[in-house]
C-alpha positions in Angstrom: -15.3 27.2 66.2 -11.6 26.9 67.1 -9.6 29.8 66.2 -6.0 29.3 64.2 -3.0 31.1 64.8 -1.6 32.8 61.6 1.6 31.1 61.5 -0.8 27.9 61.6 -2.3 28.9 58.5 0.6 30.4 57.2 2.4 26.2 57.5 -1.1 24.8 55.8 -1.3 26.9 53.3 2.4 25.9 52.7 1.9 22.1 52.9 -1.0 22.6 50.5 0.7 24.4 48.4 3.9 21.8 48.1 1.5 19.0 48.3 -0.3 20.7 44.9 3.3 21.2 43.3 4.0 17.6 43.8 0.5 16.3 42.6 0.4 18.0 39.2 2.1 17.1 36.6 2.6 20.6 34.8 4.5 21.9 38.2 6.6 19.3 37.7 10.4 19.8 37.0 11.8 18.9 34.0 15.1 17.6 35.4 15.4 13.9 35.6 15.4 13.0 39.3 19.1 11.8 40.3 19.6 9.0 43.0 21.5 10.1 45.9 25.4 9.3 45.6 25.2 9.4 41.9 25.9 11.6 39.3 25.1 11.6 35.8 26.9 13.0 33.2 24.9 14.4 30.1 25.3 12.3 27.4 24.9 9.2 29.5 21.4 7.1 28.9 19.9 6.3 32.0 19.4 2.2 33.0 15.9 2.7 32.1 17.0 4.0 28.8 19.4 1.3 28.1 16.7 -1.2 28.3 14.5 0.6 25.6 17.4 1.1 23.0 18.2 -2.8 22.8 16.6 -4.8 20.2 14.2 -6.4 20.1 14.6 -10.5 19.9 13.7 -11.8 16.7 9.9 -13.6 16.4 9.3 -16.9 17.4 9.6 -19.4 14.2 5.8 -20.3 14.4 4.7 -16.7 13.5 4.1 -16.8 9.7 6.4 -14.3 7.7 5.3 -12.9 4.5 7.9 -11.6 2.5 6.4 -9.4 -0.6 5.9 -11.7 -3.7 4.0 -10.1 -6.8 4.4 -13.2 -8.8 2.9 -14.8 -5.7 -0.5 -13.2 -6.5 -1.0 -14.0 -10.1 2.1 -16.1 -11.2 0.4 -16.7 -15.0 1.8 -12.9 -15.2 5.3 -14.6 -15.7 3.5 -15.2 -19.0 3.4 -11.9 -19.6 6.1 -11.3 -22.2 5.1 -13.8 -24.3 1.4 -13.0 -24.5 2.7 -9.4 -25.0 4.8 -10.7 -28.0 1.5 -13.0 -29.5 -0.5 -10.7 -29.4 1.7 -7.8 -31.4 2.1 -10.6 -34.1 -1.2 -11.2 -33.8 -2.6 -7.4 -34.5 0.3 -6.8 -37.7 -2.1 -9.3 -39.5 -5.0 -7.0 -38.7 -5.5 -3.7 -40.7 -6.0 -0.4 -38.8 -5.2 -1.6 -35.3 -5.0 1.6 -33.5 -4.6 0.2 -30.0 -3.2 -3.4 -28.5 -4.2 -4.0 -25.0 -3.4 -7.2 -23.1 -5.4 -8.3 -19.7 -5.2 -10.8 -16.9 -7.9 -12.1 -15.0 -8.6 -15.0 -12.7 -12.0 -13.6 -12.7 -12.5 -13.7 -16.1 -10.5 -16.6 -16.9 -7.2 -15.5 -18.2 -5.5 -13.7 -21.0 -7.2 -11.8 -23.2 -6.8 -9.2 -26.1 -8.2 -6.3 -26.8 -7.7 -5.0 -30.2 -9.1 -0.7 -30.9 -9.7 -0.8 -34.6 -10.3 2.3 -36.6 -12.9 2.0 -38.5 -13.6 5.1 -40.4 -14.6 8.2 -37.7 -15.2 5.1 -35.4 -13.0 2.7 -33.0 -14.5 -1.0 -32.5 -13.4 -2.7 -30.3 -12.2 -6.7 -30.6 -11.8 -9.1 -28.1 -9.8 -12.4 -28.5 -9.2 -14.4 -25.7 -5.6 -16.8 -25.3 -6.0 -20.4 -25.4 -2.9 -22.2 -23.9 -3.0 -25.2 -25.0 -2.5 -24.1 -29.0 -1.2 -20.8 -28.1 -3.6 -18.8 -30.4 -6.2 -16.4 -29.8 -9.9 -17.1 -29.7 -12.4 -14.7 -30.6 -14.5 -13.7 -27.9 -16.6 -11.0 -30.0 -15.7 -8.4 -32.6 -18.0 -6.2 -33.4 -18.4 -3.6 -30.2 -18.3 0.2 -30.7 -16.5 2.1 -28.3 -17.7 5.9 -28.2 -15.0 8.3 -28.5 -15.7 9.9 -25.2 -14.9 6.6 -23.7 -11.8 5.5 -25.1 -9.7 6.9 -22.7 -11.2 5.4 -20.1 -11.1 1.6 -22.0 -7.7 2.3 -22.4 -6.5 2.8 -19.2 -9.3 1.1 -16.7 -9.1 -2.4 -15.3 -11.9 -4.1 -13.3 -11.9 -6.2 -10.7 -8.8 -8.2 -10.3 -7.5 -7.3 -13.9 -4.0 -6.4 -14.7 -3.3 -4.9 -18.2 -1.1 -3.9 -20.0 -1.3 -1.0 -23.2 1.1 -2.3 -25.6 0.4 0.4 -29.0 -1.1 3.6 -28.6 
């Protein structure tokens, strides 16, 4: 076995030890690493940096852009303020209308009322549908008991692709 001096072990242990320093990352300076012959002052972005902080060229003009349209998902709710105003007409001629409700729904195939009449202790429930060609409403059913636990929740739910809107309270 050969025998090593101890200022030969002293220089590998040394070597290792600058090799280690230089190999991990957490022995690592901080300090950015300067060129030689340069100086940077401190409140000067590097070249790299100046590269990141341009922007960025605009996308080519086949990508699609979508701009945020609501009326572009249901336009019949343009509609809306005049189904709102038929339908108030529409509940004056009815006695003890408590609560006016108007809906759209693809789904379900359009406007539609819903009318909470108070009918003693009770609320029924009435549903008229709007027919645009002789701007009226249909009825879809009257008679439907809603139980007062519930009303809340017929008040304020929507299903499926529904938007409403609470018009009396």
């Amino acid at each position: 076995m050969a025998k090593f001096s101890s200022p030969t072990i002293f220089l590998a242990a040394a070597l290792v030890a600058v090799m280690v320093i230089g190999c991990v990352p957490g022995f690592r300076s901080a300090k950015p690493v300067s060129t030689q012959g340069q100086t940077q002052s401190p409140g000067q972005p590097t070249a790299g940096a100046d590269a990141l902080l341009k922007p960025l060229p605009p996308p080519p003009e086949y990508v699609a852009r979508k701009e945020k349209d609501t009326s572009g998902d249901m336009p019949e709710l343009l509609q809306k303020e005049e189904i709102n105003q038929a339908a108030l007409k529409f509940a004056k001629e009815i006695p003890n209308v408590k609560y006016i409700k108007t809906c759209f729904s693809k789904i379900y195939g359009g406007w539609y009322l819903l009318l909470y009449v108070e009918k003693g202790k009770k609320i029924s429930l009435q549903q008229y549908s709007w027919n645009d060609k002789s701007k009226e409403w249909d009825v879809v059913y009257q008679v439907k008991e809603v139980p007062a636990s519930q009303l809340e929740y017929h008040l304020k739910g929507e299903v499926g692709d529904e938007k409403c809107f609470l018009l009396k309270k």
